[in-house]
C-alpha positions in Angstrom: 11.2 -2.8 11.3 12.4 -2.1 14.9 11.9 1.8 15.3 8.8 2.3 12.8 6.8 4.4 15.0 9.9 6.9 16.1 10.6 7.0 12.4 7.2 8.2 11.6 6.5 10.5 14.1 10.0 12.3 13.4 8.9 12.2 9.3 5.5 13.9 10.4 7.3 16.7 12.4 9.7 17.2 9.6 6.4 18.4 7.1 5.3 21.2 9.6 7.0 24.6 10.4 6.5 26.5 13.4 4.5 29.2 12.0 1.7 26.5 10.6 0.5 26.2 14.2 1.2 29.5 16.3 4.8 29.1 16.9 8.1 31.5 16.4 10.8 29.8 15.2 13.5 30.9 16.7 16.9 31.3 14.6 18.2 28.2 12.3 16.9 25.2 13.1 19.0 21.7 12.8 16.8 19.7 11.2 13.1 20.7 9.6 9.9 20.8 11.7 8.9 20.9 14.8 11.1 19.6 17.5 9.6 17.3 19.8 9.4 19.1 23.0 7.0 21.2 20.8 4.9 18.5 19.9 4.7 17.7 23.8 3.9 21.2 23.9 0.8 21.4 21.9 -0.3 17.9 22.5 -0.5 18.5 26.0 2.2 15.9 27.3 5.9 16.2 28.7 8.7 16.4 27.3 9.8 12.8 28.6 6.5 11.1 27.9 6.6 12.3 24.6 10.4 11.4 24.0 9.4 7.7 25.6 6.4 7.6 22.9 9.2 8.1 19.7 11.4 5.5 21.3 8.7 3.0 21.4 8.4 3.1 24.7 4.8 3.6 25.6 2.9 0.8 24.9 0.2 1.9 27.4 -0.4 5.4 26.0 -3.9 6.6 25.7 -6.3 7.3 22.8 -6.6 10.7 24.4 -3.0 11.1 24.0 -2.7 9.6 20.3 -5.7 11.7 18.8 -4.0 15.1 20.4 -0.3 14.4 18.8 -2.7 13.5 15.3 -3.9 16.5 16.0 -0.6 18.5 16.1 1.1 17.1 13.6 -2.2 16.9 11.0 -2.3 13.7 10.2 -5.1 12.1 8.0 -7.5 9.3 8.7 -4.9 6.6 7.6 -2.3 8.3 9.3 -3.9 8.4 12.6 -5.0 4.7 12.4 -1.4 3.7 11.4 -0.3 6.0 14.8 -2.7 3.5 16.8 -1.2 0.4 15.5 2.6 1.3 15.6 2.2 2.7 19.2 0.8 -0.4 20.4 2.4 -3.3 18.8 1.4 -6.3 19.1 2.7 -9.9 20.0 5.2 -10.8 17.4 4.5 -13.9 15.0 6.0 -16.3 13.1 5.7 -17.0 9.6 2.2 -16.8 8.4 0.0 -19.3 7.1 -0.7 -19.9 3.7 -3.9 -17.4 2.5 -6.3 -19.3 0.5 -9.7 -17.3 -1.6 -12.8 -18.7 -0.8 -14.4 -20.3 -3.9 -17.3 -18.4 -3.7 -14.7 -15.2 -4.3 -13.2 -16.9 -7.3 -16.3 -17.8 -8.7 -17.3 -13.4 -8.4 -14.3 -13.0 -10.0 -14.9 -15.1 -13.1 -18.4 -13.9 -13.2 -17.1 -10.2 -14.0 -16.0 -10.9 -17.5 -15.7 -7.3 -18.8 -13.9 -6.0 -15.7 -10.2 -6.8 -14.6 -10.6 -8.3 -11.1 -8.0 -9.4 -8.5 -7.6 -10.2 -5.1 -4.9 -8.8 -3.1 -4.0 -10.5 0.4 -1.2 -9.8 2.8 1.9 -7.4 2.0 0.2 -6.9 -1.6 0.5 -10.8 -2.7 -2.1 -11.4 -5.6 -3.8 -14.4 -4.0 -6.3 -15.1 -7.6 -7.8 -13.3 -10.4 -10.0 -13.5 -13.4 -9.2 -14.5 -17.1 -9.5 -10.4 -18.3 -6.8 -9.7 -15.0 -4.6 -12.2 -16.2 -4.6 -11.1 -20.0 -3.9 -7.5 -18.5 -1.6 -7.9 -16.1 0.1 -11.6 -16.8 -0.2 -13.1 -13.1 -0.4 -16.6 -14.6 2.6 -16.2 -16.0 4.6 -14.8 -12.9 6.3 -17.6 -10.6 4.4 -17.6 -7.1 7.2 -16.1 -5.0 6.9 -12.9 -7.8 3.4 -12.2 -7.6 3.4 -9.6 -5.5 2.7 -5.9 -6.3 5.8 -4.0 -5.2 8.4 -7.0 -6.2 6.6 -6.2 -9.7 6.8 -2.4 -9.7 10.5 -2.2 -8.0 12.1 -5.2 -9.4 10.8 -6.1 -12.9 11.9 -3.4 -15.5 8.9 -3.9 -17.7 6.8 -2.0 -14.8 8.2 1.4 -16.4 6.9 0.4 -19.7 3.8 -0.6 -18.6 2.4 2.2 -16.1 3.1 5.2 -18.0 2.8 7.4 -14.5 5.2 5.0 -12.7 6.1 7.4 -9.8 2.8 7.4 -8.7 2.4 3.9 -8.9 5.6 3.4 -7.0 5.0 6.0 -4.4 1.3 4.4 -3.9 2.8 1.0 -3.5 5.0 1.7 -0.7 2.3 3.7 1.1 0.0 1.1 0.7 2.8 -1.5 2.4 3.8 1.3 5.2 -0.6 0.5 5.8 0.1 -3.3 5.9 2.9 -3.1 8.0 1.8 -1.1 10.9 -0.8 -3.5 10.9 1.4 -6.5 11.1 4.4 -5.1 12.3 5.8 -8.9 13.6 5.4 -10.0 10.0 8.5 -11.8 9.5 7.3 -12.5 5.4 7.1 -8.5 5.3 10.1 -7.4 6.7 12.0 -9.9 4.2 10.3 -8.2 1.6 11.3 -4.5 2.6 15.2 -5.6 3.3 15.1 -7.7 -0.2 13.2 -4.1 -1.4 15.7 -2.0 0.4 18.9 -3.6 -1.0 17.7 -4.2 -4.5 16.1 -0.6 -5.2 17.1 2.4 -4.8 14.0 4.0 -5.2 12.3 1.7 -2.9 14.6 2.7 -0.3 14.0 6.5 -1.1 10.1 6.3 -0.7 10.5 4.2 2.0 12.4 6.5 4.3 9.4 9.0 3.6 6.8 7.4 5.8 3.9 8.1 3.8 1.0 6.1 4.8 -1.8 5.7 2.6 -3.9 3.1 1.4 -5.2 2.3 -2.2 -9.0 2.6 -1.5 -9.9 3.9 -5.0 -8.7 6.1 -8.2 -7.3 5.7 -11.9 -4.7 3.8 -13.1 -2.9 4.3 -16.4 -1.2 0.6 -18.6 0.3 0.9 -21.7 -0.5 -2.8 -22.8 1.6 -4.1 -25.1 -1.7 -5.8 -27.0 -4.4 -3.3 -26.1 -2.4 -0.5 -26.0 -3.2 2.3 -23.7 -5.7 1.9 -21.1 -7.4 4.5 -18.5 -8.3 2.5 -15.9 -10.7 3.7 -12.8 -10.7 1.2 -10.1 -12.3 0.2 -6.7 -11.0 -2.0 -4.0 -13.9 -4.2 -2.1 -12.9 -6.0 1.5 -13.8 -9.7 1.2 -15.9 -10.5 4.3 -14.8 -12.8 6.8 -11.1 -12.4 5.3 -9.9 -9.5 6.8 -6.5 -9.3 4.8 -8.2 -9.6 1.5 -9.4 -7.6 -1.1 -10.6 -7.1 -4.1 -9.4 -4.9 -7.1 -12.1 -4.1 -9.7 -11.1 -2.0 -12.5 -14.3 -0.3 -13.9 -14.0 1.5 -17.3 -16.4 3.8 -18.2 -19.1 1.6 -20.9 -18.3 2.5 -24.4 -15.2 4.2 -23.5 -12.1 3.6 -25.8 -10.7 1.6 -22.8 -13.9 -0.4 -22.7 -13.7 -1.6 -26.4 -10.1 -1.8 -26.2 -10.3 -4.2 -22.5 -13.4 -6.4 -24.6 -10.7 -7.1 -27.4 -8.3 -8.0 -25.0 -10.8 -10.5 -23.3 -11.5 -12.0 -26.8 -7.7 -12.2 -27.3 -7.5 -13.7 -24.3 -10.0 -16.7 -24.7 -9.6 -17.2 -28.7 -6.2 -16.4 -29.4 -3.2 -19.1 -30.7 -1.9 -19.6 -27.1 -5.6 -20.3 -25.8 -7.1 -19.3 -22.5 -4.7 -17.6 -20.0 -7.0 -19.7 -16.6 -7.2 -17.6 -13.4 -5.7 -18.7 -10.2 -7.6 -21.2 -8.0 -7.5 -22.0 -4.2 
């Protein structure tokens, strides 16, 4: 992912005319946005500081100079953060070891038997989950090399059946990874999973290119379940301490919502049905 942080700056100019921040634009333009040397402009810099920045050239900028170019080109909290970390790469690394959930965290999990619950490490792996998780979203059943969020959603064509808003959960997917990727940008597991991504779908590759960066703190999901049927589902994500690539996924019906009753009939499916208890991921 050689280039990330020239791409993303050049994406963030693209989404701001002139005009937006006290400038005439002068005639047709080549591309959209603001050109760079008026980004240096209102950020303060030169020209050729700037220009270094976009080619990943200046590992030693400042804060001071980071915050002003946020600044210019309006970029959110997430944004800016994800600025910080693909200015300043780090060390490169080799493969990863193995994540394993504490099992204090699998026994919180278990322990939330009318909520869907999940944990979520690195590059959106699902690293363990609970018995209602696993009746709603089949993890057990996935191979291990599978059970990863955005393979699901880009690769398996039952995701279209079963988020009913798929574009959204698409689009949120790959924000979420742009997150997880400025933050381990020598991630050799990652960028195997954005080339496999790339080359396999089409629309991976289109909201890719995008650069949007934003991660998946908390909001509503919609699953058409092919049991339950469909299911409004809030959720919040909780970091697990100590683990700082790990988190937790709670989805939290309203009580005596329809997707309540319909999630508790699921959980008795689940543990009494012909095909017995669907188990939860251990350590």
């Amino acid at each position: 992912m050689d280039g990330e942080i020239g791409d993303f700056l050049r994406s963030r100019r693209a989404r701001i005319q002139p005009e937006e921040v006290g400038l005439a634009s002068h005639g047709r333009r080549r591309v959209p946005g603001l050109r760079r040397e008026e980004v240096a402009q209102l950020a303060g810099v030169s020209v050729d500081y700037y220009i270094r920045l976009e080619q990943g050239r200046g590992p030693s900028v400042s804060d001071a100079v980071l915050d002003a170019i946020a600044r210019v080109l309006r970029m959110d909290d997430t944004e800016h953060d994800y600025l910080r970390t693909v200015a300043r790469p780090r060390r490169k690394k080799n493969r990863t070891p193995a994540p394993r959930v504490r099992s204090g965290v699998q026994l919180l999990l278990d322990g939330m038997e009318r909520m869907p619950a999940f944990v979520l490490g690195r590059r959106m792996d699902v690293l363990a989950w609970n018995t209602l998780a696993d009746a709603l979203s089949g993890f057990s059943r996935m191979p291990p090399a599978v059970r990863n969020i955005p393979r699901h959603v880009f690769l398996d064509p039952s995701s279209r059946d079963l988020y009913p808003d798929w574009a959204a959960v698409a689009a949120q997917a790959v924000a979420n990874l742009r997150v997880d990727s400025g933050r381990h940008q020598g991630d050799t597991e990652l960028c195997a999973l954005v080339g496999e991504l790339s080359l396999k779908s089409e629309d991976f590759r289109r909201l890719w290119a995008d650069h949007e960066v934003k991660e998946c703190a908390y909001g509503v999901k919609r699953v058409r379940h092919p049991v339950a049927g469909l299911l409004t589902l809030p959720y919040e994500t909780l970091a697990v301490p100590g683990e700082l690539d790990q988190t937790i996924v709670v989805y939290t019906p309203e009580p005596g919502s329809e997707t309540a009753e319909r999630l508790a009939l699921l959980g008795s499916w689940a543990t009494t049905g012909p095909t017995g208890p669907t188990g939860s991921a251990r350590p």
